[in-house]
Each structure stands twice: as structure tokens, then as C-alpha cells.
Z-matrix of the N, CA and C atoms (Angstrom, degrees):
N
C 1 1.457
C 2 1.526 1 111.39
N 3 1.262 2 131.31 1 8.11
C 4 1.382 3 147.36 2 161.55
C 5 1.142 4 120.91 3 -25.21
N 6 1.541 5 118.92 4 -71.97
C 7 1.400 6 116.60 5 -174.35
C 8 0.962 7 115.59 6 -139.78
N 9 1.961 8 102.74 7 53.01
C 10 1.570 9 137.72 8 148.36
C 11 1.834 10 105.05 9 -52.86
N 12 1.237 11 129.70 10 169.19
C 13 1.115 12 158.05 11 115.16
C 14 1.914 13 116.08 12 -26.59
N 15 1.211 14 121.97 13 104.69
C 16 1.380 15 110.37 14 -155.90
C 17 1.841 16 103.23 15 -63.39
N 18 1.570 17 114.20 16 -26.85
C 19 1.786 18 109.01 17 -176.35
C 20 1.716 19 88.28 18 -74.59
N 21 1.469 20 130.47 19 -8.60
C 22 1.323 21 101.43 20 -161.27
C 23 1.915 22 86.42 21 -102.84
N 24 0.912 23 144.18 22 -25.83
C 25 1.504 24 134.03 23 138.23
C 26 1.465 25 111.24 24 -15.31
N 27 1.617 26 115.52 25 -69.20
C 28 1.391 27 92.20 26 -130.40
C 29 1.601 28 79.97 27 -85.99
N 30 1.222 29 148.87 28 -20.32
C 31 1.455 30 147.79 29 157.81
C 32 1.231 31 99.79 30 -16.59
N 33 1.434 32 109.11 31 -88.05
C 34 1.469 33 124.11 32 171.40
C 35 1.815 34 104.93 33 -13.83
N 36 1.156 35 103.01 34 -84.45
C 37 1.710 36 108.34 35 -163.04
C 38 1.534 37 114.84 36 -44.19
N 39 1.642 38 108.61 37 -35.22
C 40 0.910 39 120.14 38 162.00
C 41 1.458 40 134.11 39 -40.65
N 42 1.696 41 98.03 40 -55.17
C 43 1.602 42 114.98 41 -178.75
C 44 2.019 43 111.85 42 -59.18
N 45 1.693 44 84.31 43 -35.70
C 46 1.533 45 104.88 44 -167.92
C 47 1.977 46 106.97 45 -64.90
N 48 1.211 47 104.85 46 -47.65
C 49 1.549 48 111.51 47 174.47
C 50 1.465 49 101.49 48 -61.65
N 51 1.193 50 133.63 49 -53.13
C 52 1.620 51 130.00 50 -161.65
C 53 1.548 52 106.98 51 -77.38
N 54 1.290 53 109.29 52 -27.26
C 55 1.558 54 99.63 53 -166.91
C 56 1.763 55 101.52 54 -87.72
N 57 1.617 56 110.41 55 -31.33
C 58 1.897 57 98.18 56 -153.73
C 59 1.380 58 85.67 57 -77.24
N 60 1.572 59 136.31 58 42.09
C 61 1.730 60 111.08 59 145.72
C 62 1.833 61 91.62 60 -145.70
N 63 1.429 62 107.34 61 149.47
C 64 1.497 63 104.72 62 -173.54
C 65 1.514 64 103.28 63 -82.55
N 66 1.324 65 130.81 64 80.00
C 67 1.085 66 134.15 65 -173.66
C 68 1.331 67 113.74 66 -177.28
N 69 1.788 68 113.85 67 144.41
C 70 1.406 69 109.24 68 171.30
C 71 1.588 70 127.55 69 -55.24
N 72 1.228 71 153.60 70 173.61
C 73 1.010 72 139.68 71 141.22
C 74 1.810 73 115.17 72 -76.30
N 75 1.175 74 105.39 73 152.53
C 76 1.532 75 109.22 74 -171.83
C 77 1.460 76 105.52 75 -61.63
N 78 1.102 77 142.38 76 -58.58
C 79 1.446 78 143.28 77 -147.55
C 80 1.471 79 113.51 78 -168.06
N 81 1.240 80 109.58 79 134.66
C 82 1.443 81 108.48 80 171.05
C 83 1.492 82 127.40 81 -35.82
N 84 1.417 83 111.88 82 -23.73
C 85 1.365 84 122.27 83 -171.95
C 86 1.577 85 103.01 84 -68.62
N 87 2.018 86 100.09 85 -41.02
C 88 1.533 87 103.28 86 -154.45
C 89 1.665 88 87.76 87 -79.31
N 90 1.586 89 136.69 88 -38.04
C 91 1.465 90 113.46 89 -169.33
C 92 1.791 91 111.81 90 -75.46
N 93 1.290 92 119.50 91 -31.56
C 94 1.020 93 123.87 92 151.77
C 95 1.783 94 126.99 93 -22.18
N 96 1.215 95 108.56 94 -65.42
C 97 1.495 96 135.86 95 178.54
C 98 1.649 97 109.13 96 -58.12
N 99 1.439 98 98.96 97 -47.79
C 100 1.255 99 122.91 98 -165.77
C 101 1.631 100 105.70 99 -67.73
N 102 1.784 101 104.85 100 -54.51
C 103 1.628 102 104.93 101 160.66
C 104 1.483 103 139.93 102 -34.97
N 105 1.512 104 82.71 103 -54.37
C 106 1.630 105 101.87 104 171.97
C 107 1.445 106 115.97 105 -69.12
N 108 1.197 107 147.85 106 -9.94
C 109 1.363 108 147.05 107 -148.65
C 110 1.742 109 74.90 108 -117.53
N 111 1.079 110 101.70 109 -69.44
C 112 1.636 111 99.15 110 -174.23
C 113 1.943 112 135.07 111 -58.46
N 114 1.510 113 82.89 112 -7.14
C 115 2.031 114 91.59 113 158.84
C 116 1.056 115 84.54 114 -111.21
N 117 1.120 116 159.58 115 31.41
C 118 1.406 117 124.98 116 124.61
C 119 1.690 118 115.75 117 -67.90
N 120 1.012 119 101.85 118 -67.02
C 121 1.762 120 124.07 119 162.71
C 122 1.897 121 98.16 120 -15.06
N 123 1.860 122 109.87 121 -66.32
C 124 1.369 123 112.05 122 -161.22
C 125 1.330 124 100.94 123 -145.47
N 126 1.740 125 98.99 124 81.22
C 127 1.444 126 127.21 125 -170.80
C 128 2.037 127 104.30 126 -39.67
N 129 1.225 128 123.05 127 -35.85
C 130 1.248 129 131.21 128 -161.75
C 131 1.942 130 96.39 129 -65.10
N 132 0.826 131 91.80 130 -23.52
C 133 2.218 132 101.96 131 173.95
C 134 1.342 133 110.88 132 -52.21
N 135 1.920 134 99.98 133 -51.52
C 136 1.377 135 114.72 134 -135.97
C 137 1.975 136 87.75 135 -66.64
N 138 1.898 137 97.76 136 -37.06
C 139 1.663 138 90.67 137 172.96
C 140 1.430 139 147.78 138 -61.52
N 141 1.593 140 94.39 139 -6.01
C 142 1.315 141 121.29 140 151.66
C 143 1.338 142 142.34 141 -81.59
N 144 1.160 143 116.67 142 -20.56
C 145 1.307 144 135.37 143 -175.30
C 146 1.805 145 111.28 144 -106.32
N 147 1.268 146 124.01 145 -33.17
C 148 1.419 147 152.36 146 163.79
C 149 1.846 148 70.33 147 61.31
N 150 1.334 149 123.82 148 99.28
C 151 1.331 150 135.77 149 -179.46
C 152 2.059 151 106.33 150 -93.47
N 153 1.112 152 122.28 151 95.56
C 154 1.416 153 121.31 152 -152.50
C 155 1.850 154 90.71 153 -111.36
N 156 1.482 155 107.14 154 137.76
C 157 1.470 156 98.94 155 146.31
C 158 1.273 157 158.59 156 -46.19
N 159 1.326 158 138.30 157 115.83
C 160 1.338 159 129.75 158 174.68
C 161 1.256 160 128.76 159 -159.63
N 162 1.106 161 129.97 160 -149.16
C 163 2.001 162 119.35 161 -171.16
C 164 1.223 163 110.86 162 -45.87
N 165 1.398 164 122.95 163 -41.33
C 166 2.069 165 125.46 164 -152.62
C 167 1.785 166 71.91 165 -129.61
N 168 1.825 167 129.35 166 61.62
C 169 1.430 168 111.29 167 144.07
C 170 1.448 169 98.95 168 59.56
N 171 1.427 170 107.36 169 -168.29
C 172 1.496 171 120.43 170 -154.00
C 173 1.321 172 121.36 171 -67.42
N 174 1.638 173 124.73 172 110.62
C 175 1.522 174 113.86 173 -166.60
C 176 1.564 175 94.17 174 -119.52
N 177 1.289 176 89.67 175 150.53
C 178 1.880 177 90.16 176 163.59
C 179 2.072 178 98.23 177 -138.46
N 180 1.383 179 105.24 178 121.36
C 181 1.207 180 122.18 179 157.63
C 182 1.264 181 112.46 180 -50.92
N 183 1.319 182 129.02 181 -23.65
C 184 2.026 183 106.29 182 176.24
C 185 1.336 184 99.64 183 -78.22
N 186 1.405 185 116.63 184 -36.68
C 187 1.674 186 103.76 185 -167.06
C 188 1.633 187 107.58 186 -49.46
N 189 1.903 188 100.23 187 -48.87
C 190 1.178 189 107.87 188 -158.39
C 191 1.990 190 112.62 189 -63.01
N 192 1.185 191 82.26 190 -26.93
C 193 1.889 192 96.65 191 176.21
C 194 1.294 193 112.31 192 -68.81
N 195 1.286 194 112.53 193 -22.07
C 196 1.825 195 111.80 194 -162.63
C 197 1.306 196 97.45 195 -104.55
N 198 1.476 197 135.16 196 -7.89
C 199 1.315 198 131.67 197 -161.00
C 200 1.750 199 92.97 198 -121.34
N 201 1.437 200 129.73 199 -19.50
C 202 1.545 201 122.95 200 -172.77
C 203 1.917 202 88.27 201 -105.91
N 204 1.001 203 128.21 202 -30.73
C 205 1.428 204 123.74 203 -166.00
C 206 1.645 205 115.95 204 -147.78
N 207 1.591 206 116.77 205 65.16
C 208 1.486 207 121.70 206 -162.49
C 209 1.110 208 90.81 207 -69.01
N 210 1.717 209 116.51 208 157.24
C 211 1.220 210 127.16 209 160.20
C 212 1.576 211 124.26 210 -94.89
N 213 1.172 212 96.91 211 -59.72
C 214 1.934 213 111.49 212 172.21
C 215 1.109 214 122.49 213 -43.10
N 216 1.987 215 105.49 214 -50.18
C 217 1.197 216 133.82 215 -153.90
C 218 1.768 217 101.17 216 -111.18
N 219 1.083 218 140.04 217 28.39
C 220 1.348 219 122.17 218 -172.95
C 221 1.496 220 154.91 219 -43.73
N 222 1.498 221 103.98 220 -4.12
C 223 1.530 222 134.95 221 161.69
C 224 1.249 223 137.96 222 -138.59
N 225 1.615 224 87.03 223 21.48
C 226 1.499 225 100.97 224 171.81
C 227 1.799 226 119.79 225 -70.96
N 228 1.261 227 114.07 226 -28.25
C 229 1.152 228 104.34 227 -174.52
C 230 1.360 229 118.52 228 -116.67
N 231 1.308 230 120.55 229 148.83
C 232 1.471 231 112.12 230 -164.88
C 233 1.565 232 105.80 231 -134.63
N 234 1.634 233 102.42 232 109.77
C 235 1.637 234 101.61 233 -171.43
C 236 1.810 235 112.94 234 -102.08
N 237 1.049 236 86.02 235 125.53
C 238 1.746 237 89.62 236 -178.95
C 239 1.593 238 121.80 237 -132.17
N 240 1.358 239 124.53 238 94.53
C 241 1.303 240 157.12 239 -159.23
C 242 1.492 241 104.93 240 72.28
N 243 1.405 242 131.26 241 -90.36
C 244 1.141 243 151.40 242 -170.73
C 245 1.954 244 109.57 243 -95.90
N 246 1.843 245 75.01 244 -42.19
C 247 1.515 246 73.68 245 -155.16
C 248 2.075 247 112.31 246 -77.30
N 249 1.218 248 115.77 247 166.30
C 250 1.717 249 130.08 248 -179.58
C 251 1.258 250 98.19 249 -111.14
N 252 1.601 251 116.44 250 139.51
C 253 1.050 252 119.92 251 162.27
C 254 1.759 253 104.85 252 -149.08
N 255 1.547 254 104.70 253 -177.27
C 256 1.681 255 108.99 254 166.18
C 257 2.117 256 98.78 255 -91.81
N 258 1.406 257 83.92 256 157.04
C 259 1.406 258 105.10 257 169.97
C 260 1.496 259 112.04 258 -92.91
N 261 1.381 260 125.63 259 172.40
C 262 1.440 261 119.26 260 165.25
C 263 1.983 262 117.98 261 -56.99
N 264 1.354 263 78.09 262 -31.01
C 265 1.831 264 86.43 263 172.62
C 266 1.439 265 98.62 264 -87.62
N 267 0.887 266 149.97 265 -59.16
C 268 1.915 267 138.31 266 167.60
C 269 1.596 268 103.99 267 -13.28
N 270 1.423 269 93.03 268 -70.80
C 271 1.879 270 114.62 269 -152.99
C 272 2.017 271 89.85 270 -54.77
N 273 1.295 272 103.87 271 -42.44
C 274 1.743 273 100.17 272 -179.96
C 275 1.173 274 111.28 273 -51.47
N 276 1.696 275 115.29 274 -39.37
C 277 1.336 276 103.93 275 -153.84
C 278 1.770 277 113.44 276 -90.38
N 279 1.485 278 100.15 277 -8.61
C 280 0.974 279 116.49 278 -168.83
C 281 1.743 280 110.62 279 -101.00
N 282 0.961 281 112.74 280 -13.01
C 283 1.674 282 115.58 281 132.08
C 284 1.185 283 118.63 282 -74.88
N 285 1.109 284 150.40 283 -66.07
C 286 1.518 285 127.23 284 174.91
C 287 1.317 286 112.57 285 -38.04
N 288 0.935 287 122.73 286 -68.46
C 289 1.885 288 128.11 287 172.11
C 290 1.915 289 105.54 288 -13.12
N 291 1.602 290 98.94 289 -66.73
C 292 1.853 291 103.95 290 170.45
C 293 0.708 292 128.51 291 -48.91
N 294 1.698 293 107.99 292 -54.46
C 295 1.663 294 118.77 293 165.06
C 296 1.512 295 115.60 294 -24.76
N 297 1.727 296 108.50 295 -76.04
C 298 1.281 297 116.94 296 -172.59
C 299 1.595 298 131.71 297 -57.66
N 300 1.375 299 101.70 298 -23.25
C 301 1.781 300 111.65 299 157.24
C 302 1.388 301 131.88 300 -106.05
N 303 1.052 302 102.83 301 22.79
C 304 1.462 303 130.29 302 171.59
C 305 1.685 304 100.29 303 -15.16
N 306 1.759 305 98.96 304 -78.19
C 307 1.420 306 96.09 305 -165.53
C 308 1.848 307 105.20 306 -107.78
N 309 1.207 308 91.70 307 40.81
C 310 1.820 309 99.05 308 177.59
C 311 0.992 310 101.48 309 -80.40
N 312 1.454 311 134.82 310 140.27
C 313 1.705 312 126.92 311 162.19
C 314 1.314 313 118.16 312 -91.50
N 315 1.452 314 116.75 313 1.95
C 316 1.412 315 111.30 314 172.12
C 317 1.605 316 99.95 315 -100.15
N 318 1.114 317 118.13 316 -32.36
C 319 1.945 318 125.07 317 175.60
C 320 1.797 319 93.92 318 -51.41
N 321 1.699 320 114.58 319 -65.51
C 322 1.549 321 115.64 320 -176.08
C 323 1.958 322 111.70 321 -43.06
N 324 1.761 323 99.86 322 -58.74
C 325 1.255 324 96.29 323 167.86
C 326 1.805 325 131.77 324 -34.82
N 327 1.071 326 99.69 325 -52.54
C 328 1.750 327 110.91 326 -158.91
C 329 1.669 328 78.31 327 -70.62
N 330 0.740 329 106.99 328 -62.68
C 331 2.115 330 118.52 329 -157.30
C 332 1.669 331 93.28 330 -50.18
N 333 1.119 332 120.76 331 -42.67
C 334 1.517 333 115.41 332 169.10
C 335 1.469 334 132.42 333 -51.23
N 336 1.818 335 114.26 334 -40.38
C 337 1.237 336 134.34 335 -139.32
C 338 1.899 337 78.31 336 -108.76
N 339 1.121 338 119.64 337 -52.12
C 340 1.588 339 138.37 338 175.60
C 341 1.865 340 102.20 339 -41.57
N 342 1.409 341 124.96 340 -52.32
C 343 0.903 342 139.96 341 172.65
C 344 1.399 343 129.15 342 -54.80
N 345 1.845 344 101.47 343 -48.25
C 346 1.442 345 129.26 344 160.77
C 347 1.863 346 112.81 345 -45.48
N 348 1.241 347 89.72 346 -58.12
C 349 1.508 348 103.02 347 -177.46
C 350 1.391 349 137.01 348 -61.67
N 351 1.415 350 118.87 349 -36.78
C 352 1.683 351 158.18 350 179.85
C 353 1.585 352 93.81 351 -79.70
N 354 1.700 353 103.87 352 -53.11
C 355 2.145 354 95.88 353 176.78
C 356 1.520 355 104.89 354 -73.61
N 357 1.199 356 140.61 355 -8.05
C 358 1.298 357 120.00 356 -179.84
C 359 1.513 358 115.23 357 -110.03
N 360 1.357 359 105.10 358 -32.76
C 361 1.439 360 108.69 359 179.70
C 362 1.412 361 128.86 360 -100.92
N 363 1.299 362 126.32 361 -26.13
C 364 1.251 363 121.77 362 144.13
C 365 1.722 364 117.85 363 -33.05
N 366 1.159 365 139.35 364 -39.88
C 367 1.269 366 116.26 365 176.19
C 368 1.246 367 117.58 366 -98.32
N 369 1.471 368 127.86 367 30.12
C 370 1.243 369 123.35 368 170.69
C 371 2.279 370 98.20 369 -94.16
N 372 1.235 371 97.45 370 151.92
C 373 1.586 372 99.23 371 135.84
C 374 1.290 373 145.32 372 -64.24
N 375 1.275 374 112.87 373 144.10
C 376 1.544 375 103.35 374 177.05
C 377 1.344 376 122.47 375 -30.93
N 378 1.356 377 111.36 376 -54.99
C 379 1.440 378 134.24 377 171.61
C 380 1.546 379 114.51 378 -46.91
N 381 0.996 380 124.63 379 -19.52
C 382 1.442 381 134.11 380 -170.61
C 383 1.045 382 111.35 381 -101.93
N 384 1.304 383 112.20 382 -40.69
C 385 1.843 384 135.20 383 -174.98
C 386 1.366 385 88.15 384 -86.05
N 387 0.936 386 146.17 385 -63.95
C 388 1.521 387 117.90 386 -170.46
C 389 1.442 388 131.04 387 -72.01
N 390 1.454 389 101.44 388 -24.33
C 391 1.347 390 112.50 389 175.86
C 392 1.776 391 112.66 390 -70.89
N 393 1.447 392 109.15 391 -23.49
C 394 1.267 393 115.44 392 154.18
C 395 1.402 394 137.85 393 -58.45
N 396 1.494 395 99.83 394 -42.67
C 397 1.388 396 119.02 395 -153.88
C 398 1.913 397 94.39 396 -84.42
N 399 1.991 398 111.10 397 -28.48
C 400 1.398 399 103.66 398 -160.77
C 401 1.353 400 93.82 399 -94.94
N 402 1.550 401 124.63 400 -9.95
C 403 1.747 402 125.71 401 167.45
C 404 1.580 403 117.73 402 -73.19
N 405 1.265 404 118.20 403 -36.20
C 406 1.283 405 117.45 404 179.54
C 407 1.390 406 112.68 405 -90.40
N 408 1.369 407 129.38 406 -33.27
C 409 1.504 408 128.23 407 171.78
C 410 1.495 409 109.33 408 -113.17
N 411 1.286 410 103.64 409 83.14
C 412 2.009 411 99.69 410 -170.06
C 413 1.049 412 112.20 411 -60.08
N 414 1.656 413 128.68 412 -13.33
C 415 1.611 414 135.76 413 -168.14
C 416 1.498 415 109.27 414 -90.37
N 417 1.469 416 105.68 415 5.93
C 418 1.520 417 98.48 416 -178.18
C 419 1.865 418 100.56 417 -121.85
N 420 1.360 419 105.71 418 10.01
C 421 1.457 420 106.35 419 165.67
C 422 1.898 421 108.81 420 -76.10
N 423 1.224 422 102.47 421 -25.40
C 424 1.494 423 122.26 422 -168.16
C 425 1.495 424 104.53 423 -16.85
N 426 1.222 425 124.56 424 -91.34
C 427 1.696 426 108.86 425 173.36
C 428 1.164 427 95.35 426 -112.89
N 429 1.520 428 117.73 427 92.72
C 430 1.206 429 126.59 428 156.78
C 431 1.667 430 106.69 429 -105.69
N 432 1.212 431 115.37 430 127.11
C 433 1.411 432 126.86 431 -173.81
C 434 1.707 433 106.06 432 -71.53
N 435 1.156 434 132.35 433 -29.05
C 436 1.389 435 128.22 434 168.28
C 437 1.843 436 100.40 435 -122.05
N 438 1.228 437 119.97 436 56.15
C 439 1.341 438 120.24 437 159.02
C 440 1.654 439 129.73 438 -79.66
N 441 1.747 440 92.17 439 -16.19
C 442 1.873 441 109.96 440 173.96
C 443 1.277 442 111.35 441 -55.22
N 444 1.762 443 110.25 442 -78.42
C 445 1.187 444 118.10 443 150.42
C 446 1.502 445 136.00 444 20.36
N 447 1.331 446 97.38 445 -56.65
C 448 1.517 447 117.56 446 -167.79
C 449 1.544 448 108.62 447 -112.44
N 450 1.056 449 130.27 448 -44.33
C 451 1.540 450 146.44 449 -173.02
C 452 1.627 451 116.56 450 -106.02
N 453 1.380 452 114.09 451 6.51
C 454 1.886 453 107.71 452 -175.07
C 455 1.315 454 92.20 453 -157.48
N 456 0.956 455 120.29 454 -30.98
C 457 1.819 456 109.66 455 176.97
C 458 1.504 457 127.53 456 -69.41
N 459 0.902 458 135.44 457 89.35
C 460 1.449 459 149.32 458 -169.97
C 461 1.636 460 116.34 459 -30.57
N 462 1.686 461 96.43 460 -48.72
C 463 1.347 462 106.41 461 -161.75
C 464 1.394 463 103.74 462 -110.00
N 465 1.582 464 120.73 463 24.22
C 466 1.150 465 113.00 464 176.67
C 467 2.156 466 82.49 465 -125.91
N 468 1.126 467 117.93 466 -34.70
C 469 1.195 468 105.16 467 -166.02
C 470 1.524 469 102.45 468 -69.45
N 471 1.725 470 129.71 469 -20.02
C 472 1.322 471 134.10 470 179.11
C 473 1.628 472 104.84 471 -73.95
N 474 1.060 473 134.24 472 -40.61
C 475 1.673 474 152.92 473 -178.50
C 476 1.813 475 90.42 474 -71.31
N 477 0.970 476 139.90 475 -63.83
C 478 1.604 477 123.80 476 -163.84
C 479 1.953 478 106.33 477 -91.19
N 480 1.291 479 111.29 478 -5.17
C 481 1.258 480 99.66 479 165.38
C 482 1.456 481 121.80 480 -102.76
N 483 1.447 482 104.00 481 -0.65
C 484 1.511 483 126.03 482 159.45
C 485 1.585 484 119.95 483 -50.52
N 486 1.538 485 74.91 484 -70.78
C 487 1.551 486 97.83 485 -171.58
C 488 1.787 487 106.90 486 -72.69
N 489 1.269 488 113.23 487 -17.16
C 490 2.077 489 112.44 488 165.78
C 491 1.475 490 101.90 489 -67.67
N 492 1.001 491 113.89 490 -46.20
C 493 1.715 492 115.47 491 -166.76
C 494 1.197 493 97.35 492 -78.26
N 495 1.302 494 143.57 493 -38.19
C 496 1.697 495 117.58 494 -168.73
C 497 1.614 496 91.36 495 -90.81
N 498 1.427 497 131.78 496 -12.70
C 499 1.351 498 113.04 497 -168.72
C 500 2.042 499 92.87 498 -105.93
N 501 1.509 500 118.77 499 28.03
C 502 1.388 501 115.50 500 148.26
C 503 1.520 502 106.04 501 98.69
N 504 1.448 503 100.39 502 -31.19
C 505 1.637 504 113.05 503 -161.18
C 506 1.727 505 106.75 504 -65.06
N 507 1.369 506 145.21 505 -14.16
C 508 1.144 507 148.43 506 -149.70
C 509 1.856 508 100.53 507 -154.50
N 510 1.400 509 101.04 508 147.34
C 511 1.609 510 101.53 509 162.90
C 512 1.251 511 123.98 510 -82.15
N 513 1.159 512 132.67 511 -163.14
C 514 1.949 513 135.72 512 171.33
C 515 1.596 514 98.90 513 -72.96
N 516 1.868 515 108.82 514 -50.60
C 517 1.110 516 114.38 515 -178.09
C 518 1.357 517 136.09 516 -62.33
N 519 1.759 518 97.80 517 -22.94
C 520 1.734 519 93.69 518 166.67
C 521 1.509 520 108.05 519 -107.95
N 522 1.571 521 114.94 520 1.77
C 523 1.658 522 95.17 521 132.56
C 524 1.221 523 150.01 522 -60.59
N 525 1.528 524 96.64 523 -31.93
C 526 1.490 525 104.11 524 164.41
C 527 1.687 526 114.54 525 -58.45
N 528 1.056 527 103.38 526 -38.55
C 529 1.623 528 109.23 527 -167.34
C 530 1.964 529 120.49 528 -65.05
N 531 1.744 530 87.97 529 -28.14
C 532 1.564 531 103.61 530 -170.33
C 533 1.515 532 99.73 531 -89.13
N 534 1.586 533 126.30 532 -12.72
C 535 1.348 534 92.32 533 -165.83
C 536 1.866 535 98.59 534 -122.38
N 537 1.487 536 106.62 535 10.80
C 538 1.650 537 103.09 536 164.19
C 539 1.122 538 115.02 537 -61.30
């Protein structure tokens, strides 16, 4: 993806998160979240995504531009209420995409970590996913307009680290950690 077109990247990355699980993503929040979790993983994204603070934590306007009005990709994505998904033209392109990194080890890498991410966070709630997202990266609560919520409320941070641990996503021990 080197000496791509940078909107025709982040299309791509785009296509690449939605397609490696056969399922929509829950909410803009969760592919959003999901981006950001994953330039952390493969910082070289984050220069793609320019992931900035604000009310709902880490936003980046290209994602949001490339996913309401693609350029490269124009029917790749198919949004229906909340939920994101690939189109029949997505799902094509997003085999070629595999195709072409077939034997890349950074293509195998990402497609792994992408996979990692989509099985754990897709079944959280928003509420869960952020309360995650503002515990593990505290710098992206920064002006987050409901970052309290998640980071000062006692009886809400005991209720979503509840509900991580019986739904698998967290240990006992970083329950312990979320609700001191």
C-alpha cells in the first residue's frame, strides 16, 4: 500500500477491517474504535487516519469521510441503520486486497491483529467499548464529553467491568484494576 493514493489506503484499510469477519460491524463508534485500537497495534495507520481527540475520544474525519462518501471504493460499503458492512462490490474488493498480500508478512500480520480486534470488540457495547477504550488509552479521554461516565463514576465503572469479565473480554485481575 506504499505508493497508493493516501484516500485509496485508507478505503483499503477500511475494506480490510469490515471484510476479515463475516459480519457487519456494530456502530460507527465500534469501527471507529476498532481503527484506533489497531494504529496503535501498526502505528504507520495512525498517519493515515490522523486519529484526533474529541467528545466520543479518538476521532479521525478521513475514516469518517471514506466510509459516508468513498472515492476509490464507491460501493464498497453498505450502511444499514447503525450497522457497517461490505457490499458485494466491497466483499470483491476485499478479496483482491488478500489476493495481493498473499505472501506479505505484514498483509498476514495486520489480517491477524484485524481479526483479533473485530472477535473482541464487536460484541461489546458502545458503553463497554468506550469504557475500555478511555481505561486503556487515558489520553484519548482528553476532551471527551462523556469520559466521567467511564473514568470517575464508581458505579458505572463496577457495572461495565462486570459485564467485560463475564462476557470473557478482561481477567479477574484487570477487574481488579478497573474498579479501584
Amino acid at each position: 500500500m506504499k505508493d497508493e493514493d493516501e484516500l485509496s489506503v485508507i478505503e483499503r484499510y477500511i475494506i480490510l477491517l469490515l471484510g476479515v469477519v463475516n459480519r457487519p460491524v456494530p456502530s460507527f463508534t465500534h469501527l471507529e474504535k476498532e481503527m484506533f485500537i489497531l494504529s496503535k497495534c501498526f502505528p504507520i495507520i495512525q498517519e493515515y487516519f490522523n486519529f484526533e481527540e474529541y467528545h466520543y475520544g479518538a476521532y479521525s474525519l478521513a475514516l469518517q469521510e471514506a466510509v459516508e462518501e468513498p472515492f476509490y471504493y464507491e460501493d464498497a460499503f453498505k450502511i444499514e441503520g447503525n450497522k457497517i458492512s461490505l457490499s458485494d462490490s466491497g466483499k470483491k474488493e476485499f478479496q483482491k486486497i488478500i489476493l495481493e498480500g498473499k505472501s506479505d508478512k505484514y498483509a498476514s500480520e495486520l489480517l491477524s491483529a484485524l481479526k483479533l480486534i473485530r472477535e473482541l470488540y464487536d460484541k461489546l457495547s458502545v458503553d463497554e467499548l468506550l469504557f475500555m477504550i478511555y481505561n486503556t488509552y487515558p489520553e484519548s479521554a482528553k476532551f471527551s464529553s462523556v469520559s466521567d461516565k467511564y473514568l470517575k463514576d464508581l458505579k458505572s465503572r463496577e457495572r461495565y467491568a462486570k459485564s467485560l469479565l463475564h462476557k470473557g473480554v478482561i481477567s479477574q485481575e484487570r477487574y481488579n484494576e478497573l474498579v479501584v
